[in-house]
C-alpha positions in Angstrom: 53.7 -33.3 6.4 53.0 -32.3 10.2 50.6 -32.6 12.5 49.5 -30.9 15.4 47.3 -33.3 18.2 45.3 -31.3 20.6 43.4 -33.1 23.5 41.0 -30.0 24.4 38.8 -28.7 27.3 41.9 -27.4 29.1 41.7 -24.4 31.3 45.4 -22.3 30.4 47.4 -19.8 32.4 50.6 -17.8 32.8 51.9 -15.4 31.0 52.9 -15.2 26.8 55.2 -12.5 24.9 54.5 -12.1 21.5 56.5 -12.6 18.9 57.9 -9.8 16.6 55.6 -9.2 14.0 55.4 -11.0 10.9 54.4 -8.5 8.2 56.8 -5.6 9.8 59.5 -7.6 9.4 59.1 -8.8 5.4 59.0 -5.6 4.9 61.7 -4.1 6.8 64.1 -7.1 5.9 63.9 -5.9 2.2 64.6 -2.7 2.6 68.3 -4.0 3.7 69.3 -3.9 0.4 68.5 0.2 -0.2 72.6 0.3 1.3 75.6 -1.4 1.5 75.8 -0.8 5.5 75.0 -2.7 8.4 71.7 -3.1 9.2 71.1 -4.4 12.7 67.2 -5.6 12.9 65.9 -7.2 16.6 62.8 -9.1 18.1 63.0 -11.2 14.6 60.6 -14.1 14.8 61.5 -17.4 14.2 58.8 -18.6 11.5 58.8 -20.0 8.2 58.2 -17.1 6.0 60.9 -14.7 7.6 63.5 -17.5 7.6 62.7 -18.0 3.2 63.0 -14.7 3.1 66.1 -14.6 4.9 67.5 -17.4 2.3 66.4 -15.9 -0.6 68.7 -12.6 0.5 71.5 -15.2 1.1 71.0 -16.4 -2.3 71.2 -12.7 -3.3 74.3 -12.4 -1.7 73.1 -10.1 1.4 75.7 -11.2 4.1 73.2 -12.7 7.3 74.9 -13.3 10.7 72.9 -13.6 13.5 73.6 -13.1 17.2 72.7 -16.1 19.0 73.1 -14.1 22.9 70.8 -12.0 22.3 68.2 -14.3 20.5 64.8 -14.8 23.5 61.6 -16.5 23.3 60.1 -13.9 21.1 62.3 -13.2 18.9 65.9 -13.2 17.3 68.4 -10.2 16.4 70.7 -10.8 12.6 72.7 -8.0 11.2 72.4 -8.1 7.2 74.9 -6.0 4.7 74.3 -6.3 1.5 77.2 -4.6 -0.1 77.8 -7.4 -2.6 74.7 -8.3 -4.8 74.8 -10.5 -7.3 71.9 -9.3 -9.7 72.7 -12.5 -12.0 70.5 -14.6 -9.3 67.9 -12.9 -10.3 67.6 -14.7 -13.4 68.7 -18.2 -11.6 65.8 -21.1 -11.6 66.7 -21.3 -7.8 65.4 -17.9 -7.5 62.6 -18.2 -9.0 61.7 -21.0 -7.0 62.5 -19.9 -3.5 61.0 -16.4 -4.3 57.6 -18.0 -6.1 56.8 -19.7 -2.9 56.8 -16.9 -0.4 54.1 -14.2 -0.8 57.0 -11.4 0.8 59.2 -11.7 -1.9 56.8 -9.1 -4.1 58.5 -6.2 -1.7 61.8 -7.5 -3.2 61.2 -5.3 -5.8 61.2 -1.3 -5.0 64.7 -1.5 -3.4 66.2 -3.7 -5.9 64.7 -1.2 -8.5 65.1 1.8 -6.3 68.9 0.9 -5.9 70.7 -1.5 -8.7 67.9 -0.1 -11.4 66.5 -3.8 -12.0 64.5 -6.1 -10.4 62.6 -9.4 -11.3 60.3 -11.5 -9.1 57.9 -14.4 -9.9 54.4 -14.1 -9.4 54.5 -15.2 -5.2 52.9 -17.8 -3.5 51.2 -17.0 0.6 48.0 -18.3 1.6 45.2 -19.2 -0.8 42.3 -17.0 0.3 41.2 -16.1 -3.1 42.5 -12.9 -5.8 45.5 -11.2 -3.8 46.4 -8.4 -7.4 49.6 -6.9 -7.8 48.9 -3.9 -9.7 49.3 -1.4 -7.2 52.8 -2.2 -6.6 53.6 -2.2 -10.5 51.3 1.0 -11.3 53.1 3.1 -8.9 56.4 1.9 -10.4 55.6 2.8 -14.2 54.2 6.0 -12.4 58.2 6.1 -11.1 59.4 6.2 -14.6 60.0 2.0 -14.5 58.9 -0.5 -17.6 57.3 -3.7 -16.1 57.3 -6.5 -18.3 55.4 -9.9 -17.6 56.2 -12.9 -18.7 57.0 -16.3 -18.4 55.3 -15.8 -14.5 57.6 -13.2 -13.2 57.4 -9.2 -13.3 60.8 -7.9 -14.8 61.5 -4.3 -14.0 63.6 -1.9 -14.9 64.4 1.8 -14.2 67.6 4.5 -15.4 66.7 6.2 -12.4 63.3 6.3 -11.1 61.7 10.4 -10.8 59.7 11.1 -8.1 55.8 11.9 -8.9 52.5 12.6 -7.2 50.6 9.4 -6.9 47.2 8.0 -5.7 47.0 4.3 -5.0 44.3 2.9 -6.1 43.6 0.8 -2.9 45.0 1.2 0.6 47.5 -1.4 -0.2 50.0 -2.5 2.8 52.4 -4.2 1.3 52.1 -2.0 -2.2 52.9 1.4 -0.1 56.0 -0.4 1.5 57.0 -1.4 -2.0 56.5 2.4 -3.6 57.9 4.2 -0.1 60.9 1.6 -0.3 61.4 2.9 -4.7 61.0 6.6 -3.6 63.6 6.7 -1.2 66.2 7.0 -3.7 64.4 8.3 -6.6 65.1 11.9 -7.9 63.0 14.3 -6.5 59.8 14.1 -4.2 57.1 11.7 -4.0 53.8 12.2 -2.9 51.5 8.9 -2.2 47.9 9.7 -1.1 45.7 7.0 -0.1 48.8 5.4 1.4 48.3 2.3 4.1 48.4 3.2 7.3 49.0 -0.2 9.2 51.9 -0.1 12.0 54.3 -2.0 9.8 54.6 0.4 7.4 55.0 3.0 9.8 58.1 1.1 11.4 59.3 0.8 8.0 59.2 4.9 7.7 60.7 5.4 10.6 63.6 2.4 9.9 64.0 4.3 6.4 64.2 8.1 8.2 66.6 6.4 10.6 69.0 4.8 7.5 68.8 8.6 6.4 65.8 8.7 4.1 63.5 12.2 3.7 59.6 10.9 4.8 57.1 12.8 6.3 53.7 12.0 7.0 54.8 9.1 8.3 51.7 7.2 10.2 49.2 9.1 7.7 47.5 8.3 4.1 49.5 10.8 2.2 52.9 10.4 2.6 56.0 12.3 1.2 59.5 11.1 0.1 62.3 13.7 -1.1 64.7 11.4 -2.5 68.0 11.2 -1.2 71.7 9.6 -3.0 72.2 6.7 -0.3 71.0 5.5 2.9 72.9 4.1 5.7 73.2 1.3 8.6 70.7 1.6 11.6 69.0 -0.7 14.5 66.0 -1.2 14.1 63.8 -3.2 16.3 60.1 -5.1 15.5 56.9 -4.1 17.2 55.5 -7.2 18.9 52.6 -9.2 16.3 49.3 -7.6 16.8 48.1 -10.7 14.8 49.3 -13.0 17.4 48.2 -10.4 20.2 44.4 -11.0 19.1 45.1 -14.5 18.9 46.0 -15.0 22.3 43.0 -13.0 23.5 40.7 -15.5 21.4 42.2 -18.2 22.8 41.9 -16.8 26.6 38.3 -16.3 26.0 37.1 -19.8 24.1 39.3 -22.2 26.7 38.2 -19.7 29.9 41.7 -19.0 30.6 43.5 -16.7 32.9 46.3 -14.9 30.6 48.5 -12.4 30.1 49.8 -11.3 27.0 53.2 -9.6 28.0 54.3 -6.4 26.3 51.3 -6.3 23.9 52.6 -2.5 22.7 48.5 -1.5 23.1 49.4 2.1 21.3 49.6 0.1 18.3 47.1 -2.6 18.6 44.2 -0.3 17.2 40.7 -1.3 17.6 41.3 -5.1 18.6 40.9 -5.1 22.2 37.8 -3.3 21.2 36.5 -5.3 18.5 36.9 -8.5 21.2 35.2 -6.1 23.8 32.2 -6.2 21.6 32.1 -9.9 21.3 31.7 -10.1 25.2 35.8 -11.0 26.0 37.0 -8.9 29.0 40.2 -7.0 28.0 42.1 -5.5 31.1 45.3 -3.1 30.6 47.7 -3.3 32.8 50.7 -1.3 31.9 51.9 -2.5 28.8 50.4 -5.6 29.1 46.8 -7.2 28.3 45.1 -9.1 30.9 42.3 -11.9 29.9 40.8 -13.2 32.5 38.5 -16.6 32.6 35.1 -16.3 31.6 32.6 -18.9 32.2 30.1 -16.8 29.7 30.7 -14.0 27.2 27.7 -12.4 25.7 28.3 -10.4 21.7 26.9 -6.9 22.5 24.1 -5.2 20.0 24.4 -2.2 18.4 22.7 0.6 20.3 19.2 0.3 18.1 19.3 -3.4 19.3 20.0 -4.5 15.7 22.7 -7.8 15.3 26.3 -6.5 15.6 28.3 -6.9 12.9 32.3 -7.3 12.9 33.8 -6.4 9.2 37.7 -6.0 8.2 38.7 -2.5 6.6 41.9 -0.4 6.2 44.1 0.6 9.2 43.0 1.9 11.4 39.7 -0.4 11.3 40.0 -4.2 11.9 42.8 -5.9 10.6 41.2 -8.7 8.1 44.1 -11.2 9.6 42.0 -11.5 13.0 38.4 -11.9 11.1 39.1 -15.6 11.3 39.9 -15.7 15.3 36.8 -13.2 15.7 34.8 -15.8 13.8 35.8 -18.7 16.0 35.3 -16.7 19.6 32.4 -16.1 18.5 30.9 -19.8 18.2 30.8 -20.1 22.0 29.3 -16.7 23.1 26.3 -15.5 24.1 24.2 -14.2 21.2 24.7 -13.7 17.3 26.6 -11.7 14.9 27.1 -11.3 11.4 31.1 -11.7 10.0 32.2 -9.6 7.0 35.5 -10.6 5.4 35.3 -7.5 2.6 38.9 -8.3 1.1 39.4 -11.7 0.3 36.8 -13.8 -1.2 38.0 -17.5 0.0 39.0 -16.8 3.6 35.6 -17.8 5.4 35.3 -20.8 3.4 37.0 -23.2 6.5 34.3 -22.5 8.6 32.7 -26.1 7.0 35.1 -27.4 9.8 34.4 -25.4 12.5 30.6 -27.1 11.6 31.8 -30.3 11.9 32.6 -29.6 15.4 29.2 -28.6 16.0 29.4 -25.0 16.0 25.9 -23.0 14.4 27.2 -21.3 11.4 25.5 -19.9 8.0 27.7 -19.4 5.5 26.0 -16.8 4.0 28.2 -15.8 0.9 32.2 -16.3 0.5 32.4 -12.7 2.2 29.7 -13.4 5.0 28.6 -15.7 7.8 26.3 -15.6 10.1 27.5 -17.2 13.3 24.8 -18.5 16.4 26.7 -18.5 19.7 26.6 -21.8 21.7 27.0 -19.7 25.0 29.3 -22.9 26.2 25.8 -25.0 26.6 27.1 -27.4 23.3 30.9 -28.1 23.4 32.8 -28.0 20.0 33.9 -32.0 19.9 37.1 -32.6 18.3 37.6 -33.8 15.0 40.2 -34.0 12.3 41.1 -31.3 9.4 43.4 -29.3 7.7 44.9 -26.1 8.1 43.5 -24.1 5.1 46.1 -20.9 6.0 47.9 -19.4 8.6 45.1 -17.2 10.2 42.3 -20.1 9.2 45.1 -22.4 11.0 45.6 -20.5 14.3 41.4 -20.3 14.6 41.0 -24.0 13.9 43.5 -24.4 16.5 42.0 -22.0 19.0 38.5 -24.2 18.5 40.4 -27.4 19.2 41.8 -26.3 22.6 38.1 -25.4 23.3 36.8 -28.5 22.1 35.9 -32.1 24.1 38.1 -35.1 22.9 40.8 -35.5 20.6 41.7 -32.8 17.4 44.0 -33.1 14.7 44.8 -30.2 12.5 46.7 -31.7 9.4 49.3 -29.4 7.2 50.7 -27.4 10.1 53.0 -25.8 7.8 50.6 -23.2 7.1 50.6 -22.0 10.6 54.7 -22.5 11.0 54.4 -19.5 8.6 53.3 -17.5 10.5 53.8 -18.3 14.7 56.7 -19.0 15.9 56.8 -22.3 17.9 53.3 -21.9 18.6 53.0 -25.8 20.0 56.2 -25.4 22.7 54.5 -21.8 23.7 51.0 -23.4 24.4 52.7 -26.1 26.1 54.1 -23.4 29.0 50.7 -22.5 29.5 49.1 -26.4 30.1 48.2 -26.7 27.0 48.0 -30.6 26.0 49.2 -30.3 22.4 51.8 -32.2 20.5 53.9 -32.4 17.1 53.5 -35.4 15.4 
């Protein structure tokens, strides 16, 4: 197991690029297997997740090449073609293995189904943040005309030909509307789905799929609608940059007082983020396409306009992503003033802020959805201690705290955070960061 030491109380600066984004490109490697083309994808990140995911389709017998020249800092480019699966792996005790440990491998399922008629995935790992249901993804399908079966720990479906139908999800679920868009491409006649996500990733993933040949409107809306088609094609597709890691950087800018800029940040489709750190004091300058950050020596957390405490809460696209609660939680600690944070989705994912106490930072853990967070305004420094990385957004914020912090950190089970940034250590390195692998 890895380690990441972090000697903090460094001022950074330069310039970062972002990777390609994580959850875009689970979802848009899966839907290689809706033809037996080429499928050229680019800006690929190089993180633990994506590369599993990449095995597992391997394992499947999707053909993976992938062309070193044009591989950069942010990203790599792979052309897949998966014109020979082997649906007998689906029933191998290495697939259930490698699939049961990656949370992505649940979008395995509508093109499997959508395509060869049959699918079967275990129930997937991904961070532990508390109850992450399926039943969106598997209601749609039976809605499809599919039979899902459970046993053993692993879904089993299985479909003649799935029918299109009118459908309302009973959450605005990202990766279950990628699942069901994925199923309806190829299904006879047209889907509706209302109270579809919105998110950017699955609006790449419409557009990859309308590129390969597929029939979806609506496409960056909640009610989308599929006309089914007989077969998709090849296409290029490339990935949007990681808003996740975007709102990273810009938490880290502001808690070490660093002078950054976050290269080719895409700010069309960052939403309300640069807003959301606006609000917690952070200066967030446009320039172009990129974001600048400059160094703060103080950031105060605004009020809302009746003076009452401001309060930052996740919700569905296009409000704040829940993925950046845990960086909001963390810039927070060394502003000026207080604010309430409300994780609404996931019931376990506050519950690391016991070490971000044991640095000294004024928190009240209010309930596992809540905390209540007491700015330092910089006049007590976080001091560095040694923890673990709960999961990979927990992970990134702990790190964030210790590059902030006086003396010596050490975040234990890196892994987590390999999952999810791509050399993250060797990145903060360019900018003076003093952080090592060990």
């Amino acid at each position: 197991m890895a380690s990441f030491e972090i000697t903090g109380g460094k001022k950074l600066r330069g310039e970062i690029v972002p990777q390609g984004a994580k959850n875009e490109a689970l979802q848009v490697i899966c839907a290689v297997l809706l033809t037996e083309e080429r499928v050229r994808i680019e800006h690929v990140p190089d993180i633990r997740d994506v590369n599993r995911l990449i095995e597992l389709l391997q394992l499947l017998g999707v053909k993976v090449s992938e062309n070193k020249e044009a591989a950069c800092e942010s990203g790599r480019t792979f052309e897949f073609q998966a014109d020979e699966v082997k649906l007998e792996v689906l029933s191998s005790p290495e697939y259930h293995a490698q699939a049961g440990t990656l949370r992505g491998s649940i979008m395995l399922v509508g093109p499997l189904l959508s395509r060869f008629g049959r699918a079967v995935v275990p129930q997937p790992g991904g961070d532990k943040i508390g109850r992450r249901r399926l039943d969106t993804h598997f209601l749609g399908m039976e809605q499809l005309g599919a039979k899902v079966d459970y046993q053993f720990n692993a879904y089993m479906v299985e479909a003649r030909r799935l029918k299109g139908t009118y459908m309302l999800l009973d959450e605005a679920s990202v990766t279950g509307t990628a699942n069901l868009v994925m199923a309806a491409v190829l299904a006879h006649g047209t889907t509706t789905i209302m109270n579809a996500a919105c998110e950017p990733y699955v609006y790449q993933l419409c557009q990859m799929l309308n590129q390969m040949g597929a029939r979806i409107s609506g496409v960056g809306s909640n009610l989308l609608t599929i006309r089914g088609v007989r077969q998709l094609h090849g296409c290029t597709h490339r990935l949007l940059p990681d808003m996740i890691e975007v709102g990273s950087f810009i938490g880290m800018a502001a808690m070490t007082q660093s002078d950054i800029i976050i290269k080719n940040a895409q700010v069309q489709h960052l939403g309300l983020i640069p807003q959301v750190f606006r609000r917690l004091g952070v200066e967030v300058w446009q320039k172009g396409d990129d974001l600048y950050v400059p160094p703060l020596e103080h950031y105060e957390i605004e009020r809302f306009m009746d003076g009452s405490i401001m309060t930052i809460a996740d919700a569905p696209w296009p409000g704040f992503t829940p993925d950046l609660i845990s960086i909001a939680l963390v810039v927070a600690t060394q502003a000026k003033g207080s604010v309430l944070i409300h994780q609404k989705m996931f019931e376990s994912r506050l519950f690391f802020v016991d070490k971000l106490i044991d640095m000294g930072a004024q928190i009240i853990l209010c309930d596992p959805h809540r905390a209540t967070v007491i700015g330092l305004d910089r006049e007590h420094k976080l001091r560095g201690v040694r923890m673990a990385s709960p999961d990979i957004r927990a992970g990134v914020a702990l790190l964030i705290a210790a590059l902030s912090a006086e003396g010596k950190s050490r975040i234990d089970n890196i892994e987590q955070i390999d999952r999810g940034y791509q050399h993250i250590d060797r990145r903060l390195r360019q900018l003076g960061a003093d952080i090592k692998r060990i």
